[in-house]
C-alpha positions, 0 to 999 in steps of 0.5 A: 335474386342477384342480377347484373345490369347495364344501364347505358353504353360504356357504364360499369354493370351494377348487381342488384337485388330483384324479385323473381320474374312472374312468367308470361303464359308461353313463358317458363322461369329458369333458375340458373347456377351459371352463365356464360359470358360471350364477347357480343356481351361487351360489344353492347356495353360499347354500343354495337347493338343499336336496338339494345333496350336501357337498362337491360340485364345482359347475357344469353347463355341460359341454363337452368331448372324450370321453377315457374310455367305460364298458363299456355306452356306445353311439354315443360313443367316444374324441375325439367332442366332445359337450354335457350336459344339466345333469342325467342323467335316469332315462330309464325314466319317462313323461315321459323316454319322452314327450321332457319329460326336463327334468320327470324326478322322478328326475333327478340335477342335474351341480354338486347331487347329482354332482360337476359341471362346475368340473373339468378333467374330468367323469363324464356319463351317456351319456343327458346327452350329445350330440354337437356338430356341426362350426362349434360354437364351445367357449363356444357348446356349453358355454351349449347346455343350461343358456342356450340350449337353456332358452331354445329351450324356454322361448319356442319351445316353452311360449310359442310365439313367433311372427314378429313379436310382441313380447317383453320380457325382463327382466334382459336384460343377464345371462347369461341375459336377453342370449342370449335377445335374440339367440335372440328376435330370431333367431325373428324378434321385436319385442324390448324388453330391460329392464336395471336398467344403462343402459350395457349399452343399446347391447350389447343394442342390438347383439344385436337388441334393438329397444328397451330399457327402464331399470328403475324401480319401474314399468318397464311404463308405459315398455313401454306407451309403446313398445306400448300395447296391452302385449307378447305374452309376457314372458320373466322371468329375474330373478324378484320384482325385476321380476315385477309389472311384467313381469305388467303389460307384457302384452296382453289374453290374453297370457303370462309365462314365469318362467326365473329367480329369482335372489332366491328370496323371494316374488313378488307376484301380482295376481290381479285382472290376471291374471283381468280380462287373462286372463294366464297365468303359466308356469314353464320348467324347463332343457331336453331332449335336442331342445332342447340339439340345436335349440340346438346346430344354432343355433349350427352356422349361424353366426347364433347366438354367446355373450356372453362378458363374461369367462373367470377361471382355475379358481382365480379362482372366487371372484373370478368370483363376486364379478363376477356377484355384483354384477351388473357382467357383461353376458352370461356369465362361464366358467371355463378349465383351464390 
């Protein structure tokens, strides 16, 4: 099988030739057709992630078919079409046993500390896995966890969006900000897309967005402009580029909703804001098992579909990099096996 692998920080990735992986007893073997490639991918390869593992196979947007079970699995066989989670989670602790799985002290992220998804085919844990239901299209179930199941759980579930608030989400015109237009708009939001591109405008227009904004140094007098009174929530998925103003666009008691961070240097904060506005500032990790469900139930009614800007062959991986890298993609870039 084609896999791509990363052997130290700042390296090219290589593709190799590898066997197919032997599954584990609570392990399932997926073959893949595609993966989605997610920006904390090129984050490792810049070395963010110290417990990342060299050489190591990156990636952990998984779908696929089951080809292989392990002798403890149950309730998957052999052609069952299924998603991951991006990590496998102990399963033993409190908050694995209460449903908050993404907060698993012991989890082991698929691209970081296993080999991941850049391959043809993949080792899961049983408890990563679920099974996709019928209607699912293969770019819909690979972005189930990683994009849209984070996203379910980050505006649903921590911010507790309701029918007709309004929402700003920054980077919108990324893998992950354009999906969570759609998934805004679908619960039923007033939704402000904030781009630092202003020929994304009429894409994020075409997925629901009721306005969008251009950055600028002070993008939030323009949401003011829109909504004076400021925005219920803000979902921010870009990190210290745009978080002060983010802060800034929201109402009198209302939240931000950190997802991303593709700079990881410090952000400021102004905690006279935050105080005087009783604001709240949260950070939302991943998703669970019922997320990656709701996300892939999103997906079966028909309302919900990816944006795909591109799909590289396996050994186009740098070069998929370099696209994402220079911020030129609207939505989601994949990886396909031959």
């Amino acid at each position: 099988m084609k896999a791509a692998v990363l052997d130290s920080i700042k390296a090219p990735l290589r593709v190799e030739d590898r066997p197919i992986p032997e599954p584990k007893p609570t392990e399932i073997i997926v073959r893949q057709r595609i993966t989605g490639i997610c920006y904390r991918d090129i984050l490792e390869q810049d070395g963010f992630f110290p417990r990342a593992k060299f050489p190591v196979v990156p990636g952990h947007e998984i779908t696929g078919i089951v080809t292989n079970v392990g002798s403890e699995v149950r309730g998957f066989r052999i052609a069952d079409r299924v998603a991951s989670l991006i990590y496998k989670p102990c399963g033993t602790c409190t908050y694995c046993m209460s449903g908050n799985e993404n907060l698993c002290p012991n989890k082991v992220t698929y691209g970081e500390n296993v080999d991941g998804s850049y391959a043809e085919y993949i080792a899961i844990d049983q408890k990563s896995a679920v099974k996709v239901p019928n209607g699912v299209g293969e770019y819909e179930a690979a972005i189930a966890s990683c994009v849209t199941g984070m996203i379910v759980h980050a505006i649903r579930k921590i911010g507790n969006i309701k029918p007709g608030q309004k929402i700003l989400i920054t980077g919108a015109g990324g893998g992950v900000g354009s999906h969570a237009v759609e998934v805004s708009k679908l619960l039923g939001a007033t939704v402000i897309a904030e781009t630092s591109s202003p020929d994304k405008s009429e894409v994020l227009k075409s997925l629901g967005a009721d306005h969008v904004v251009q950055f600028s140094e002070r993008f939030d007098r323009k949401v003011r402009d829109i909504i004076p009174e400021g925005v219920d929530l803000a979902l921010e998925t870009t990190g210290n580029y745009t978080f002060e103003q983010a802060l800034r666009s929201l109402k009198v008691g209302g939240g931000m909703i950190v997802v991303g961070n593709i700079n990881p240097e410090p952000a400021k904060l102004p905690l006279g804001i935050l105080i005087l506005k009783g604001n709240s500032v949260t950070g939302s990790i991943s998703s669970t098992r019922n997320d990656l469900g709701e996300a892939l139930e999103l997906a079966a009614s028909g309302k919900f579909k990816a944006v795909i800007d591109k799909t590289y062959d396996i050994e186009d991986v740098n070069m998929a990099y370099s696209e994402i890298r220079s911020r030129k993609n609207t939505g989601k870039v994949f990886l396909k096996f031959r």
